[in-house]
N, C-alpha and C positions, 0 to 999 in steps of 0.2 A: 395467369401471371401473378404470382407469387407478391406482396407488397413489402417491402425490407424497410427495417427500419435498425439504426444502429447507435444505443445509448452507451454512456460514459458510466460508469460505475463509479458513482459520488455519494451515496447516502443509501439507507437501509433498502425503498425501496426498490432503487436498481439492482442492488447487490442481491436481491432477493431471484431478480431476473435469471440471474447465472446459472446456466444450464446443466445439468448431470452428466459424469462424463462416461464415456461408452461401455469402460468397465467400470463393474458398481465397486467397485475395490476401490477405486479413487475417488477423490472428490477434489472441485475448484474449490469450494466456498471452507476447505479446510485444509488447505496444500499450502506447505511454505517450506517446500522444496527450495526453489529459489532462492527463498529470503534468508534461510539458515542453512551455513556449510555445513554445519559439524553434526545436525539433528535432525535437517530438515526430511518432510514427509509429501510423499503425495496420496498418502492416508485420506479414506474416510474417518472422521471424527465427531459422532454427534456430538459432541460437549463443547464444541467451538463453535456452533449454530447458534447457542444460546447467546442473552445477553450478557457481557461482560457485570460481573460483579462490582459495584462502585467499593474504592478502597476508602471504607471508615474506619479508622484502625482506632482505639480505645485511647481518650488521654490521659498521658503517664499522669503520677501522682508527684507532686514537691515530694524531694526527699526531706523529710525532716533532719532536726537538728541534733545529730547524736551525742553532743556534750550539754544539749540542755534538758532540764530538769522537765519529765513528763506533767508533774502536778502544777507544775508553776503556774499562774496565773501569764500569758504575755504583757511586759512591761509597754507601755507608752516613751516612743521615742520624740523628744523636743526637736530633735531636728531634722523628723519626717515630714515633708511639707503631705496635708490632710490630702488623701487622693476623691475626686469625686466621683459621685457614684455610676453608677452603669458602665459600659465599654469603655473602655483606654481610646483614646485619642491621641493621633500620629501623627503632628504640626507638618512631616516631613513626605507623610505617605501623601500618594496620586490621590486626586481627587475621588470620590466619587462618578461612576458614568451615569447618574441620575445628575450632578451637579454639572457635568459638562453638556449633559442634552441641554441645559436651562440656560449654558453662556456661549450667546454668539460668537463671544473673543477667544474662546479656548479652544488649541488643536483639537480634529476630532478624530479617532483612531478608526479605524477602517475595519470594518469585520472580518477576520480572515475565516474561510469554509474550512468546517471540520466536519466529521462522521459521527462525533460525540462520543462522549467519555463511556459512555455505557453499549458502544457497538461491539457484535461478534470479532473476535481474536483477527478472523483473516479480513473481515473490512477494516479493522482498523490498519493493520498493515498496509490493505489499498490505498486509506485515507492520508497515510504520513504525509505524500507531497503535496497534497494538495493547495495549500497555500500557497506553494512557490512553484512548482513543475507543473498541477493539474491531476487528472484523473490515472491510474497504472493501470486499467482493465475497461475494454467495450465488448456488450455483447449483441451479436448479431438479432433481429427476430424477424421471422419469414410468418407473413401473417400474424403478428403478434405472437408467436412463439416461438421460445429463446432455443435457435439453432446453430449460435460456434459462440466463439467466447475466445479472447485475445487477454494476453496480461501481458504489459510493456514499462520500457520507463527508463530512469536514468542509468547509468552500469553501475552508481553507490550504490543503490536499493538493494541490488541485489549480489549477497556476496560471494554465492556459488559462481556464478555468472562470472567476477572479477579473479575467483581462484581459477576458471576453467581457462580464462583469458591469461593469465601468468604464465598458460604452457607455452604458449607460441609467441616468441619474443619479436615472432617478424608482423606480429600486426601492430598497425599504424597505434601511434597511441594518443595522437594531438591531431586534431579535439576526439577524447572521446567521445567514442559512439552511444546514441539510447541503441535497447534491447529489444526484444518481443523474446521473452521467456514459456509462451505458454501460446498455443494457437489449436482448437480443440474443436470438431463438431460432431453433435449428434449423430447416432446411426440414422436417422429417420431423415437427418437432413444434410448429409451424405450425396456425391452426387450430382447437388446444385451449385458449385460455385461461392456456397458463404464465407469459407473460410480464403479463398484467394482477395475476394470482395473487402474483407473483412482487414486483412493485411494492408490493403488500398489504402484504407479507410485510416489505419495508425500509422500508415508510412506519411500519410498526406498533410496528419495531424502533430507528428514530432516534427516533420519538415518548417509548417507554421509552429512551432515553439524553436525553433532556431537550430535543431540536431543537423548535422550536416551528412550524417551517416549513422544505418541500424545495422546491427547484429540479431544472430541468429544461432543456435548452439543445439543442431539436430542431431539425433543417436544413429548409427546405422545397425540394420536391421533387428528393430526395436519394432515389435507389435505395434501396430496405428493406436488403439485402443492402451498400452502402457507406456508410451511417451507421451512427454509437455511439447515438445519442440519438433515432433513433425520428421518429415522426411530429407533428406539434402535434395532429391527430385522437386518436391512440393515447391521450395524458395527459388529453385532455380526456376520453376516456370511463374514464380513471381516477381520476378526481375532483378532478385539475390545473383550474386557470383560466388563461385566457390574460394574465399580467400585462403584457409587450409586445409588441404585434404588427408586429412587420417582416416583410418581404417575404423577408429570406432567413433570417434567424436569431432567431425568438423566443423569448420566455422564459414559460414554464409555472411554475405555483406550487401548493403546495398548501400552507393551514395545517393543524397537527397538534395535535389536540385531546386 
C-alpha cells in the first residue's frame, strides 16, 4: 500500500516537489501556457529554474543646472533652513515595524505569505494569490515521490482560460467558476488512481474557499503526454459533466457542494 501524501505548492521547497512531465519537451516548473494568451508556453526552460534576478537598477544622477556657471563656487542660500545630517526624515511616513513591535497601542499589520522576491519565474506566478485566494498548484507524492501534479485557481489568474471561456456564451457566468488548468502524472505512476485522487483533493479544497463550481478545458485527441488538461473521459469519470461539447475543445464542469 502505496502512502500518499498531497502538498500545496507555497514556497521554493514544494515547488521544487513538482514532478517532470511525461514528455521531456514540456516542463511544469516552466509553463505559463495558462497564464499568458498571446506567448504563453508549455516549453521547457532552464533559465526559469533559476532564481529570479533582484531588480537594483543604478540611481539616476540630479540633472544639473544648465544656465549655471560650472566654475562657480555654490552660493549660500538665507532662506534655506540648514538640513541635518544623515537620512531625511518623513514626519508623515508609517512608522517604523521595529517601532510598532515596541508599541502595544499601535495596529499591527499582519504578515501576508509570499514566495519572495527572488523566486523562479513560474513560482512566482504560483505565488500571486497567495494572500488572498491561497495556493494555485498541489502535488500528489506516492511514497514520498512526486507522482501527478494539479495547477488550479481563480478564472482571473488565468487568461487563456477566460479567452477560451468567451467562445461559448451559454456558460453560466455568475458566480464564476475556479479552474484546474493542468492535471498531469508521471508514467511511472500512471495506472494508480493519483491524478483522480488528486482532482478530489482541489475540488474539496476550492469547495472550502467558497467556489461553487470548477472548470476544466480538455483537448480532444491530444497525446496524454502533450496536454495540460487531460481527457473529456478522464473528468467525466471524475464527477465533471460535459457543459459544451465541441469537437476540438470542450468544457467540463463540476458544481461544488
Amino acid at each position: 500500500m502505496e502512502a500518499i501524501r498531497i502538498v500545496d505548492v507555497t514556497d521554493g521547497a514544494s515547488y521544487g516537489l513538482t514532478p517532470p512531465c511525461a514528455d521531456p519537451g514540456f516542463d511544469h516548473q516552466s509553463c505559463d501556457y495558462w497564464e499568458d494568451a498571446e506567448r504563453g508556453s508549455k516549453a521547457a526552460r532552464a533559465s526559469w529554474l533559476e532564481r529570479a534576478a533582484p531588480d537594483r537598477a543604478e540611481p539616476r544622477a540630479r540633472p544639473g543646472n544648465p544656465f549655471a556657471d560650472p566654475d562657480a563656487e555654490p552660493l549660500d542660500n538665507p532662506f534655506l533652513a540648514s538640513r541635518p545630517s544623515g537620512p531625511a526624515v518623513n514626519p508623515f511616513a508609517f512608522p517604523d515595524d521595529d517601532l510598532l513591535a515596541d508599541n502595544p497601542f499601535a495596529p499591527q499589520r499582519p504578515s501576508r505569505p509570499t514566495v519572495g522576491a527572488e523566486a523562479p519565474r513560474k513560482l512566482a506566478l504560483l505565488g500571486r494569490g497567495l494572500a488572498v485566494f491561497g495556493s494555485y498548484a498541489k502535488v500528489l507524492l506516492a511514497d514520498d515521490a512526486p507522482a501527478a501534479y494539479a495547477q488550479f485557481g481563480p478564472l482571473s489568474a488565468y487568461p487563456r482560460a477566460l479567452r477560451l471561456r468567451e467562445l461559448y456564451p451559454q456558460l453560466p457566468d455568475a458566480p464564476l467558476p475556479a479552474v484546474i488548468t493542468c492535471i498531469a502524472t508521471t508514467r511511472e505512476g500512471r495506472g494508480h488512481g493519483h491524478a483522480h485522487r488528486l482532482v478530489e483533493a482541489v475540488c474539496d479544497d476550492l469547495a472550502q474557499r467558497g467556489f461553487a463550481a470548477v472548470e476544466a478545458y480538455p483537448e480532444v485527441g491530444a497525446r496524454p503526454e502533450a496536454t495540460s488538461g487531460a481527457t473529456p473521459g478522464f473528468w467525466l469519470t471524475a464527477g465533471f459533466s460535459l457543459a459544451v461539447d465541441d469537437e476540438h475543445f470542450p468544457v467540463v464542469r463540476r458544481e461544488l457542494g
